[in-house]
TILORO-824972 format. One record per residue (C-alpha): y, z, x; residue in one letter. Coordinates in steps of 0.2 Angstrom, whole numbers, plus 5000, padded with zeros to 4 digits. Layout:
BEGIN
YZXA ...
***
This chain:
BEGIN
485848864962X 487648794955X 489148874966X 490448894954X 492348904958X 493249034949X 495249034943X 496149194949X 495949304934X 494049264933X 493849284953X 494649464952X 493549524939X 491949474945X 492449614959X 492049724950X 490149684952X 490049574967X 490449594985X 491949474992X 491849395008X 493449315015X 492849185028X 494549165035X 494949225055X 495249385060X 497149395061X 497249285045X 496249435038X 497149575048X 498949515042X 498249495022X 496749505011X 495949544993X 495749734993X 493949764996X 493549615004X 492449615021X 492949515032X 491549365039X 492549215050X 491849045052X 492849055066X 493549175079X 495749175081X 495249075098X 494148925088X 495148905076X 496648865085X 495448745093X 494748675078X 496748645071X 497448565088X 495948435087X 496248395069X 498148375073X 497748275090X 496248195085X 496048175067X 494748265053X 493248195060X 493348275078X 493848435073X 492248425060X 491248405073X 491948525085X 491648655071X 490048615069X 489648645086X 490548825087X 489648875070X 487948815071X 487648965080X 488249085070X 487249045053X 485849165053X 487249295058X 488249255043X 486549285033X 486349435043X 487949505038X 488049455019X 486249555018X 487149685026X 488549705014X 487749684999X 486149724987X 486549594975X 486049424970X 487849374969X 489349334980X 491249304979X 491949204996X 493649134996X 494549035013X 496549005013X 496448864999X 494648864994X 494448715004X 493248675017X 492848845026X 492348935008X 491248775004X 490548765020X 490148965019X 489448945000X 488448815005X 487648905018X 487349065007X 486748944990X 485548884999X 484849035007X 484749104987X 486349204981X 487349134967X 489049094975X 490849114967X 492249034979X 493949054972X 495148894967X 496548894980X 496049024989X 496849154997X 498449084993X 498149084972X 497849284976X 499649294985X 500449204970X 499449334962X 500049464969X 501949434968X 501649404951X 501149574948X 502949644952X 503849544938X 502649614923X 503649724914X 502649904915X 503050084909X 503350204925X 504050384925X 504750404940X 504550564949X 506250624959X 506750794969X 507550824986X 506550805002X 505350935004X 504950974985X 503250934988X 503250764975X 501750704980X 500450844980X 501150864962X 500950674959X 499050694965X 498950864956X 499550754940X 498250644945X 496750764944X 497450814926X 497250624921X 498950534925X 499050394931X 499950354949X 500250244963X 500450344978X 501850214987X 501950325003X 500050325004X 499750145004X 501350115017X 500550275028X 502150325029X 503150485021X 504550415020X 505850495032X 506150475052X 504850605053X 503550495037X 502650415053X 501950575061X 499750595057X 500050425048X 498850305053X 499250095058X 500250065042X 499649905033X 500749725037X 502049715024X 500749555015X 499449695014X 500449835008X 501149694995X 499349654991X 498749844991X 500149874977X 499849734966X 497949784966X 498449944960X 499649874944X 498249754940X 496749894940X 498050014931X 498449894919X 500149844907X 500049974894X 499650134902X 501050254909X 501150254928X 501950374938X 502850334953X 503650424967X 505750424970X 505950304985X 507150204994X 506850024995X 506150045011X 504550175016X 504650175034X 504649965038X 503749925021X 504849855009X 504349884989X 504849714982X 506349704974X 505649654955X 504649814956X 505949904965X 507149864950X 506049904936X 505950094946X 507750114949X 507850084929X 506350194922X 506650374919X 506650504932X 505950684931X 506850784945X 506150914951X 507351054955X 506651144970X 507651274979X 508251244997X 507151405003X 505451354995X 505851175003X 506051235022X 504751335018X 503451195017X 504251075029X 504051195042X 502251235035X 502051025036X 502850995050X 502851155063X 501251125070X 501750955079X 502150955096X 504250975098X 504450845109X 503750715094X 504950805082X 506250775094X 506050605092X 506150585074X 507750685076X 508450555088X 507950415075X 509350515063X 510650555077X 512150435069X 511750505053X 511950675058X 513250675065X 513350725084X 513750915080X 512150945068X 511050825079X 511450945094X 511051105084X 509651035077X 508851005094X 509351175100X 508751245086X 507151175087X 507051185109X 507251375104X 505851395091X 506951415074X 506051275065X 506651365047X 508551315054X 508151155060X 507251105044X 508851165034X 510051085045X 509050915041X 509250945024X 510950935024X 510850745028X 509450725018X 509850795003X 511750725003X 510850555005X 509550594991X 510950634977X 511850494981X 510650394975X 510350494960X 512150494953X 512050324953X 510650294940X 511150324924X 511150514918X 510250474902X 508950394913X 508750594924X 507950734917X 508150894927X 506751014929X 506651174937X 504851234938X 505151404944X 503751494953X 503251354963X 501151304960X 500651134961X 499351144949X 500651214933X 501951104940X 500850934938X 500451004921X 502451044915X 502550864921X 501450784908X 501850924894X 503550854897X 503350674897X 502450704883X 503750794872X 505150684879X 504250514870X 503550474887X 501450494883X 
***
């Protein structure tokens, strides 16, 4: 069999059918990858800085041969796995630049009897990729409301109605505020999170509507990247008008049943921002079991902060809505009805 190399766009929709095995090391992998790729190394973090000091001290031919002794072990293992992974008679495998590891690899697996597809430039033509991604003009609607409103159950409840979302906190594992890291699990490095967000504009497409959470430029240490965070700032934005009551209500459903001392600690994180008189009832508030005041107390700051980002975007840009009885389920369907009836659908 013929192993093919594939430009970017024609490596990307193969996924769709074939399994994609990144032969890269494990914190090469770890700090950035293709969605869905399984991770098979040709060599451990350990030998590969091995394998690179010799090629830097000792030229190509040394570190060849090194490599050769550190993998010639491994090869019916990297059968093994590849068996493991997939059903098919086909394989996607990309390195850093489609050089020698993704050769070596597809070599290995062509001869064993699976048609092969390694990427041109690697890795690297998928990060270029990827950061192309955020300059693409696309048509958001951008979901806004005050902390506490509940935004993305209503954007999942959209969802199950047929919208079309990317859920930003979700893929950074982080809500958003001092207190977005609590039940998270390890957020994604900023590259993955990068790379995690251009795979969703690419499978969503340029011509659908997609729905967005209100952020900040920042969720938790992720950072949205600023071509996509000014397209965002200047699409149109469906507030949500949620009454203070109904939104203490459901932070202290959310957050109450955490221990106080890791509340306390997302607290601290706000201190200057509070202010030292609203940071000390908040504490005492929340040492004395009256989470409904603590919650409203953090609203202050929050909210202040929240509106000041909405009077600055243009008000033809904000459409107000106050749902009323407050139900996901209708609330994700006045969303659509609206954008509908407002030229957005």
């Amino acid at each position: 069999m013929a192993i093919l190399q594939l430009e970017i766009h024609q490596f990307l929709e193969k996924t769709a059918t074939c399994k994609v095995f990144d032969v890269r090391s494990p914190a090469e992998f770890d700090k950035g990858h293709i969605p869905g790729a399984i991770n098979l190394p040709i060599f451990s973090n350990e030998e590969r800085a091995i394998v690179g000091t010799l090629y830097k001290n000792q030229g190509k031919e040394q570190a060849i041969l090194k490599g050769l002794e550190l993998v010639g072990p491994k090869l019916k293992g990297f059968i093994q796995q590849v068996g493991k992974n997939t059903e098919g008679s086909e394989i996607l495998i990309y390195c850093w630049r489609g050089g020698m590891r993704s050769s070596s690899m597809a070599w290995l697996m062509d001869m064993y009897g699976y048609k092969v597809y390694t990427l041109k430039k690697g890795y690297k033509a998928f990060r270029n990729f990827a950061l192309n991604e955020f300059t693409i003009p696309r048509h958001f609607i951008i979901l806004g409301g005050k902390t506490g409103s509940g935004k993305t159950e209503i954007l999942h409840g959209m969802k199950q109605k047929g919208a079309n979302l990317i859920d930003l906190e979700g893929l950074a594992h982080h809500k958003g505020s001092a207190f977005g890291a609590i039940n998270e699990s390890e957020p994604p490095t900023q590259e993955h999170f990068e790379n995690l967000l251009a795979w969703q504009l690419f499978s969503l497409g340029n011509e659908k509507i997609i729905w967005l959470e209100d952020e900040s430029q920042s969720i938790g240490r992720k950072i949205i990247p600023n071509p996509l965070f000014e397209q965002m700032r200047n699409s149109r934005l469906l507030f949500l008008d949620i009454p203070l009551k109904k939104r203490v209500e459901r932070l202290v459903d959310e957050y109450g049943r955490f221990p106080k001392e890791l509340l306390a600690e997302s607290i601290l994180r706000i201190k200057k921002r509070l202010g030292d008189k609203a940071f000390r009832e908040a504490l005492l508030a929340l040492d004395e079991g009256r989470l409904d005041e603590t919650a409203s107390i953090l609203l202050g700051y929050y909210d202040k902060t929240y509106m000041f980002g909405i009077h600055r975007r243009a008000k033809e840009k904000v459409l107000m809505f106050s749902p009323g009885e407050y139900n996901i389920e209708a609330i994700a369907e006045k969303c659509i009805t609206i954008a509908e009836n407002t030229g957005d659908e």
